[in-house]
C-alpha positions, 0 to 999 in steps of 0.5 A: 518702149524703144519706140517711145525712147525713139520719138524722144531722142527725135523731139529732143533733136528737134528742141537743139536745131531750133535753138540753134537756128535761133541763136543763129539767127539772133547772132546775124540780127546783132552783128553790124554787117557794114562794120569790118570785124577787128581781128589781134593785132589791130586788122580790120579783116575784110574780104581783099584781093588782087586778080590779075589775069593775063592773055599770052600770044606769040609764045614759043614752042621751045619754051618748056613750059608750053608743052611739057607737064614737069617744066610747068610744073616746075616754073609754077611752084618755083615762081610761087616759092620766090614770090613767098606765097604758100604753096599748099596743093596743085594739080596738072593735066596734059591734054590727049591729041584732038581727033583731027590733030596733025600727028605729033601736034602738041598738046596743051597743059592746065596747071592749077596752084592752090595756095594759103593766100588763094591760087595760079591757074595757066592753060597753055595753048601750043598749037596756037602760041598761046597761054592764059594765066590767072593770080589771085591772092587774097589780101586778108592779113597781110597785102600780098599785092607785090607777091602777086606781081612778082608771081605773074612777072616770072611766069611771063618770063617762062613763056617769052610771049610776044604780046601780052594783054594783062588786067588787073582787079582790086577785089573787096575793100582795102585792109585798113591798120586800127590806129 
């Protein structure tokens, strides 16, 4: 008998996926892939974003934020709190000392960001005078194209670099407001 009850239950879970997947596969044939969904309030939500990425040379050791996890920290949540983006996770990490390293050299720092609106990445190269960073917001209700200039505008201040090598990518299709 239980098996029986078994092999019923089983068949019985068998019937709701292939209904399910059918109802799924009957929804993605129905649905107009190159028309944007209209969400309340009149947006036309499609995937939209800025990346900007930046290459740091001639950095300062004596800026804190090169060596030091807290200061990192600290100029990442600060920059993202004055651009208005949502900070919502971050992990840091300091490097240990490379086996060849000239003793007491420091040790670069990757700090990473998650945010509502997407993430910040830095990687900090002290030994070489160098950062990297990396914004990217996405643009899905709202363009937060200038929370995002404003983000990597205050973390170039905290580094002081000397030359910066900076680009810049629209990602997606432009938000567009229902008339």
């Amino acid at each position: 008998m239980a098996l029986a009850i078994k092999a019923g239950v089983k068949e019985i879970g068998k019937e709701r996926e292939a209904v399910e997947a059918e109802s799924a596969m009957q929804f993605l044939e129905a649905v107009d892939w190159d028309e944007p969904r209209i969400l309340g309030a009149g947006i036309i939500a499609t995937m939209t974003g800025l990346h900007l990425i930046a290459d740091l040379h001639g950095c300062p050791l004596a800026q804190p934020a090169m060596t030091d996890l807290q200061a990192l920290r600290s100029l990442c949540l600060s920059a993202v709190a004055a651009a208005g983006l949502t900070h919502v996770g971050e992990l840091f990490h300091r490097f240990p000392p490379l086996t060849n390293a000239i003793k007491n050299e420091p040790q670069g720092i990757t700090g990473v960001v998650l945010l509502a609106e997407s993430h910040v990445a830095v990687h900090t190269w002290p030994e070489r005078g160098a950062v990297t960073l990396d914004v990217y917001v996405c643009n899905f209700e709202a363009d937060n194209s200038a929370r995002a200039e404003m983000l990597i505008e205050a973390l170039l201040k905290g580094f002081a670099p000397a030359q910066v090598s900076r680009q810049a990518l629209q990602r997606g299709e432009p938000i567009q407001v229902a008339a």
